[in-house]
C-alpha positions in Angstrom: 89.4 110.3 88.1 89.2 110.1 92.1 91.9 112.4 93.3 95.1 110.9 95.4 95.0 111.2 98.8 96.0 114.9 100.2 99.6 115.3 100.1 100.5 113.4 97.3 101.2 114.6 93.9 98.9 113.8 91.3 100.4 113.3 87.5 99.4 115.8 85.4 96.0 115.6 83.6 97.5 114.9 79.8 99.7 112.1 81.5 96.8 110.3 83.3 94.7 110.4 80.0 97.2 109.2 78.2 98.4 106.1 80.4 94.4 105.3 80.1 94.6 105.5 76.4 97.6 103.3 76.3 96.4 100.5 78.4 98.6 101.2 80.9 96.3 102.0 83.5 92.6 99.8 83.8 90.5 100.7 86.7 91.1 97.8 88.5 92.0 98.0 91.9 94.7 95.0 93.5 91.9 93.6 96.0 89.5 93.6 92.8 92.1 92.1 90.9 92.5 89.5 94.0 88.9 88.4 93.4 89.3 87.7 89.6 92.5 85.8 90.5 90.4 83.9 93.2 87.9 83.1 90.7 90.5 82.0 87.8 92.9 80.1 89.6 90.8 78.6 92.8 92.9 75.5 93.8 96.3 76.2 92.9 98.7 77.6 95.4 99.2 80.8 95.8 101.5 81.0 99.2 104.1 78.4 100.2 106.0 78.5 103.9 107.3 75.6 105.0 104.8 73.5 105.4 101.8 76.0 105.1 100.1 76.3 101.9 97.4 78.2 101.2 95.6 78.2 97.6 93.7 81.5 95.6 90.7 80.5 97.1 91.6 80.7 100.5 94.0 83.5 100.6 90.8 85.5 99.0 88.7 83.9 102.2 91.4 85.0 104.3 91.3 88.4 103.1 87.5 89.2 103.0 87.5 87.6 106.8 90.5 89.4 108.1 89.1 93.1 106.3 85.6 92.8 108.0 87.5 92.1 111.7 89.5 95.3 110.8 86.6 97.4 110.4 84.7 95.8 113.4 87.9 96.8 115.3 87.5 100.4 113.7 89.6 100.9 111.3 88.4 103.1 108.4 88.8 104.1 104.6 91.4 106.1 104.1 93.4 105.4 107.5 97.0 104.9 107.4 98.2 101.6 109.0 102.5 100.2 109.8 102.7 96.8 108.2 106.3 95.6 109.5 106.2 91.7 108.9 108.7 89.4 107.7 108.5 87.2 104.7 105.3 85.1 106.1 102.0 84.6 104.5 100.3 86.8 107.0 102.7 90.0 105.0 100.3 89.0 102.1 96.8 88.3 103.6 97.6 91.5 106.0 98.1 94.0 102.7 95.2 92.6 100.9 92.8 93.0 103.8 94.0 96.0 104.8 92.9 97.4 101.3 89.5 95.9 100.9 88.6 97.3 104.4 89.9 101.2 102.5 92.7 101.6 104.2 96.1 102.0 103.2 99.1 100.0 104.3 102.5 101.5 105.1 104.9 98.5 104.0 107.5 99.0 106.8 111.3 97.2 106.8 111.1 94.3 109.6 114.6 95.8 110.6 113.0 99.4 111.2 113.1 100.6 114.8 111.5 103.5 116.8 112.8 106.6 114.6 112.3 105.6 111.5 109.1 103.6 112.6 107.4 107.3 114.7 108.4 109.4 111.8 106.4 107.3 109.6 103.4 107.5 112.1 104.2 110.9 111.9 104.0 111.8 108.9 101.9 109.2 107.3 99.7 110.1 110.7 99.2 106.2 110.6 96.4 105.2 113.2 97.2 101.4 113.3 100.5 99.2 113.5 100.5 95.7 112.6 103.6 93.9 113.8 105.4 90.7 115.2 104.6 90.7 119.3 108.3 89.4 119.0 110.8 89.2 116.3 114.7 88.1 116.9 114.7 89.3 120.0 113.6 92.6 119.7 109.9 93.5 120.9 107.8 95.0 118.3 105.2 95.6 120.4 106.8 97.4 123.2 108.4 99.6 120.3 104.8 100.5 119.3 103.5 101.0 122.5 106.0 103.6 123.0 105.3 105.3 119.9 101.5 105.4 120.8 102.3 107.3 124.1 104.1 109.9 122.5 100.5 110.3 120.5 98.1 111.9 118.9 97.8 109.1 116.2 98.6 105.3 116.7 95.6 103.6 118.2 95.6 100.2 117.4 97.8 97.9 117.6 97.6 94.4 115.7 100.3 92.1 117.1 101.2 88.8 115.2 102.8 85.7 117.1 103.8 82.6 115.5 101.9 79.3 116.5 102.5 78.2 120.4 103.9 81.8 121.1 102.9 83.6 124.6 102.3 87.2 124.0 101.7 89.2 127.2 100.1 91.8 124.9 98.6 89.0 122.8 95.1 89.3 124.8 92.5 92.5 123.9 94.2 95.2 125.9 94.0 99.1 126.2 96.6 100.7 128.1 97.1 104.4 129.6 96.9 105.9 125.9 94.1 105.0 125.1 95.8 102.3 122.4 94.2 98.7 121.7 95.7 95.9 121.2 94.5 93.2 119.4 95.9 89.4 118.2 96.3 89.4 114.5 94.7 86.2 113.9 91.6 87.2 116.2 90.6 89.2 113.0 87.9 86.8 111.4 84.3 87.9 110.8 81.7 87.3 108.3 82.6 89.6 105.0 81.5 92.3 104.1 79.5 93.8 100.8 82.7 95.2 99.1 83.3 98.9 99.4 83.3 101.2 96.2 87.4 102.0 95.8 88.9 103.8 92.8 92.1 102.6 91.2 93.7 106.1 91.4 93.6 106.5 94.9 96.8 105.6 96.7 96.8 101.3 96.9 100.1 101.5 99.7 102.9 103.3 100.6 106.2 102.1 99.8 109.2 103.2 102.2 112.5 105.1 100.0 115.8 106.0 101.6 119.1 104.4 102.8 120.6 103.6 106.4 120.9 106.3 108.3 117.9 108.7 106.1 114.2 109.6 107.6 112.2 107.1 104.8 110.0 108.8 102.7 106.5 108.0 101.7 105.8 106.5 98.3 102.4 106.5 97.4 101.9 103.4 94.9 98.2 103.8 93.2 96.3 100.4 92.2 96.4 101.5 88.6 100.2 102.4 88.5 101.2 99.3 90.5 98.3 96.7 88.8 100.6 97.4 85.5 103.8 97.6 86.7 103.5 94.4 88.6 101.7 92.8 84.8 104.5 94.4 82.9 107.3 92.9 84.4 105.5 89.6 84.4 105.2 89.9 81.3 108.7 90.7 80.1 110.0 87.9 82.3 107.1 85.5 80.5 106.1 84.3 84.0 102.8 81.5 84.0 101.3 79.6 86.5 103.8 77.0 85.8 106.2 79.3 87.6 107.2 79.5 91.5 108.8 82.5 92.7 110.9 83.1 95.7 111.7 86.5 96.7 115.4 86.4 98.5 114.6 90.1 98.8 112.7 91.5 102.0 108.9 92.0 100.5 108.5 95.4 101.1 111.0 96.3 99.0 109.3 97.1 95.0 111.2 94.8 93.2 110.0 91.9 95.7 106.4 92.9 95.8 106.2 94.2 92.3 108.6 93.7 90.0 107.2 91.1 88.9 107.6 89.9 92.6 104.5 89.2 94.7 101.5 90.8 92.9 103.5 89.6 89.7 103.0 85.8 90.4 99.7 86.5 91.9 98.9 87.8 88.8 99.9 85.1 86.5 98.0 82.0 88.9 102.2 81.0 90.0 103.3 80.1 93.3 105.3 82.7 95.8 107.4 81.4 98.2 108.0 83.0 101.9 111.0 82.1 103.1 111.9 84.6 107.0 115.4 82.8 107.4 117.9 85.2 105.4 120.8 82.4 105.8 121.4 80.9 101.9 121.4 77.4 103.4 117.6 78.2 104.0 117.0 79.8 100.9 118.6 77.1 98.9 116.7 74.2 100.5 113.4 76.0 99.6 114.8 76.2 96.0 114.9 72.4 96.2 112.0 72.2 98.1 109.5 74.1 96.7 110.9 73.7 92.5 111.5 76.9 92.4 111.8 78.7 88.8 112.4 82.6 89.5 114.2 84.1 92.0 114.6 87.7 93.0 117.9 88.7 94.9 120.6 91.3 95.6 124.3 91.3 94.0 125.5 90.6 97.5 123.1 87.6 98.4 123.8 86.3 94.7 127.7 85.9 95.9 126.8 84.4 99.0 124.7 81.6 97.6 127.0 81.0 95.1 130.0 80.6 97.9 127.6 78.4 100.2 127.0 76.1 97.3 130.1 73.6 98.0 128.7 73.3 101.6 125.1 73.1 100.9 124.1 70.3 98.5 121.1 71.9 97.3 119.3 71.1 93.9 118.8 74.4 91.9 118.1 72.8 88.7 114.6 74.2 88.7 115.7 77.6 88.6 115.0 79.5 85.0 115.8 83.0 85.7 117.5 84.5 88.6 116.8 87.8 89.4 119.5 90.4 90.7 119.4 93.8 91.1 118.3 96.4 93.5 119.4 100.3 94.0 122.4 100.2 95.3 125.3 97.7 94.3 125.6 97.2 91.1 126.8 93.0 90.1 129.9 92.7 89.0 130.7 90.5 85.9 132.5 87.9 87.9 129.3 87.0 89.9 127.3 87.7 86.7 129.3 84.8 84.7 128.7 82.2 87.4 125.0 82.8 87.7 124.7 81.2 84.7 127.5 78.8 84.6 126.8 77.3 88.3 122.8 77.7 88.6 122.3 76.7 85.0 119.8 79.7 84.3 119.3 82.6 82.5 120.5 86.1 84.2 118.1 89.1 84.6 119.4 92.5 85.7 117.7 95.0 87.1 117.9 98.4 88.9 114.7 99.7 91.0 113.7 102.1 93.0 111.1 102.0 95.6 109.8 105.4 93.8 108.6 103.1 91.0 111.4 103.7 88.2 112.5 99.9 86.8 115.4 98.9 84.5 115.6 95.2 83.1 117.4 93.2 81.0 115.1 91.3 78.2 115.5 87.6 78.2 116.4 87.5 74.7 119.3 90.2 74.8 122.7 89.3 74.3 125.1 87.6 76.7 127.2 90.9 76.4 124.0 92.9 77.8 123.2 90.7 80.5 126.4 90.6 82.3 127.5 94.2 81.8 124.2 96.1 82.0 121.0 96.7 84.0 118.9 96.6 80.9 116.1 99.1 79.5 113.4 100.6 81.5 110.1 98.3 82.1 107.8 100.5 80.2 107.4 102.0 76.2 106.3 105.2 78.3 109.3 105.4 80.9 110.8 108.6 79.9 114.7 108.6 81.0 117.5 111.4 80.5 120.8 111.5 81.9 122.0 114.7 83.2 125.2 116.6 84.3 125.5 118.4 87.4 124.2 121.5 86.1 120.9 119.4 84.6 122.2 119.4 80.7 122.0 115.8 79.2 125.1 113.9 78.8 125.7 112.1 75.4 125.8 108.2 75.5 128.2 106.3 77.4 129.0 109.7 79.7 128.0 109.4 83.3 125.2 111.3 84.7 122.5 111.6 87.1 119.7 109.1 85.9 116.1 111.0 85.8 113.1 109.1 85.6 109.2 109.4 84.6 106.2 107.2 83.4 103.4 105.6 84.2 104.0 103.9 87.5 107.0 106.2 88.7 105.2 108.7 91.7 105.4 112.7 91.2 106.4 113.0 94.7 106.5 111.6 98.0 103.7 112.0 100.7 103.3 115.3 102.7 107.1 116.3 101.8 106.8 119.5 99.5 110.6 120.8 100.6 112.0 117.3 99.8 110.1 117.1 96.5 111.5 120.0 95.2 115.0 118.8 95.5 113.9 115.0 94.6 112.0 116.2 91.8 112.9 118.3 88.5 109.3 120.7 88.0 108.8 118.6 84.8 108.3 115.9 87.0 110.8 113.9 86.7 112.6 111.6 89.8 116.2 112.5 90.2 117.1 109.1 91.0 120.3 109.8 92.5 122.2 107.1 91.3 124.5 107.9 88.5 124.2 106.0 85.1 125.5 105.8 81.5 123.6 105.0 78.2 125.0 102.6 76.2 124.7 103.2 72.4 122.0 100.3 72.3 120.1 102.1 74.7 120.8 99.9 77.9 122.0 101.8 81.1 125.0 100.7 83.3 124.2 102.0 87.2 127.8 103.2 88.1 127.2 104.5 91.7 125.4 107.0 93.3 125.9 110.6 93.4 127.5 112.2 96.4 124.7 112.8 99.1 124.9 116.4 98.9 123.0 116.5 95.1 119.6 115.5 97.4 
């Protein structure tokens, strides 16, 4: 096996052979994958955005076009590159090419600013930055071309502006630090002969950590995050029937994973982008666009269902709504009128952008469904519930949730003091959230343990 990048945290040998043995794990990596997909569903749509849509075929097009203008601008394999876009097709094309030209994308909050957008550069020593020129008012690029003064590392910037948008850096530009800029959609050369990737090397980093907390690096390998993203396709039965619409930011791994993004793509379904975070938007595109699975948070659940007396929207497409996250937990209140207002079935879920997934089955009782957050994803996720002094709990006593398997990382990326508080030296993810076990074997998230226990 190719090893991780240096500074990650490999799982141990007996682990790796094992998730290979299992299936788990294929040697496939995502931009591969993207190929197949290309080849087996061609026509259908694989992006919808208001009134864009752009099918399997062309997305693949897109990608091989936009990776060969990233290496003729200099990027190369192994290089760490921002991605801090909103819900727009270009989030999806951007990662994709970014891969098949070797490098690997940071997936960056839109809502990020300079600290926890330099520490990342920083630490992920990321040489490119793809970003809106513009975005609500605030001025990504300006924000980037600070960060590149402050050096040694950013170097090219890649700004994106929606159609009929003036950029004053939206021309090729270099400025005093020797950074270039470049227009997103300037990126489009012949394609390359595809480079020679292995699926254990890091695929993209995911960003962990609440408000207020430096984000740490997760490194997501193609093989862990191929069969993650199947696996909960698979225990949500999502086909190409299905259209998905994440009301969750898609950098988040739920959204782009769970089954999320690479999910659909997966399956030959439709994903819907949808930047305006207001439910009146997110509502119409339900209508709109038929959607069938949706992905959100307890709090924009409760929000939807108190806009729907104002807006008239038709959710009677929707089959199974999504809500979960790491942080709030749903209440039963909310939980009841999922079903009885929207007409579909309830998932829960709890996630963590570390990998570790919890979900109810469709076929579990009502009783499960509204009280818990379900079973982890995977046969192989191993879980334990400890006390404060790391002794396991019995069911239905509240504990620290731990967490390992086959797409949770060992550690996060060039951070060996935080990963041996983060991280048990069996491996395991303290998860800091605390958690009960039901005597089914379902877990009920409860809160999260006081700050000081990381």
């Amino acid at each position: 096996m190719t090893s991780m990048l240096d500074g990650c945290t490999p799982w141990p040998e007996e682990f790796v052979d094992y998730y290979w043995a299992s299936g788990h794990w294929r040697g496939n990596t995502l931009d591969n994958l993207l190929r197949g997909w290309a080849v087996q569903f061609g026509p259908r749509t694989a992006l919808a955005h208001g009134d864009t849509r752009m099918t399997y075929a062309a997305l693949n097009r897109r990608v091989g076009r936009m990776a060969a203008g990233f290496r003729l601008r200099g990027l190369r394999p192994g290089q760490r590159v921002i991605v801090q876009l909103p819900d727009i097709p270009e989030l999806v094309v951007t990662v994709f090419a970014l891969m098949r030209a070797g490098a690997v994308p940071v997936l960056c909050p839109i809502s990020h600013r300079a600290p926890e957008v330099s520490h990342v550069v920083q630490v992920s020593e990321a040489t490119g930055y793809i970003g809106p020129a513009t975005y609500r008012g605030f001025d990504h690029t300006a924000m980037a071309a600070d960060i590149a003064t402050q050096g040694p590392f950013l170097r090219r910037v890649f700004t994106f502006e929606a159609p009929g948008a003036s950029d004053p850096y939206g021309g090729f530009t270099t400025d005093t630090s020797g950074c270039h800029y470049f227009p997103l959609h300037s990126l489009d050369s012949p394609p390359e002969p595809a480079l020679a990737l292995s699926a254990g090397q890091v695929a993209f980093f995911l960003l962990a950590g609440g408000a207020g907390e430096a984000p740490k690096l997760v490194p997501r390998t193609h093989n862990d995050y191929a069969y993650q993203a199947r696996a909960a396709a698979e225990l949500v039965s999502l086909t190409q029937e299905d259209v998905y619409l994440a009301a969750l930011p898609g950098d988040l791994n739920l959204a782009f994973g769970g089954p999320g993004i690479i999910g659909t793509l997966t399956v030959g379904g439709t994903i819907v982008l949808v930047e305006d975070p207001e439910p009146a938007a997110r509502l119409a595109a339900v209508e709109r666009e038929r959607v069938t699975v949706a992905a959100l948070t307890a709090d924009t659940a409760r929000l939807w269902l108190d806009a729907r007396p104002e807006v008239q929207a038709d959710v009677s497409s929707l089959r199974l709504v999504q809500i979960g996250g790491s942080t709030t937990p749903l209440d039963r209140a909310t939980a009841e009128r999922v079903g009885s207002e929207w007409g579909c079935r309830l998932q829960q879920a709890f996630g963590t952008d570390e990998g570790f997934l919890t979900l109810t089955r469709p076929g579990d009782p009502d009783e499960t469904v509204l009280t818990t957050q379900g079973r982890p994803l995977s046969p192989d996720d191993q879980i334990c519930v400890v006390d404060a002094d790391g002794e396991q709990v019995p069911d239905g006593e509240p504990g620290e949730l731990l967490a390992r398997g086959p797409y949770t990382a060992r550690g996060y990326y060039r951070s060996p003091g935080l990963n041996a508080r983060a991280f048990t030296p069996d491996g395991y993810l303290r998860t800091g959230v605390l958690a009960r076990r039901t005597a089914d074997g379902n877990l009920v998230v409860t809160g999260r343990v006081g700050s000081s226990a990381r």
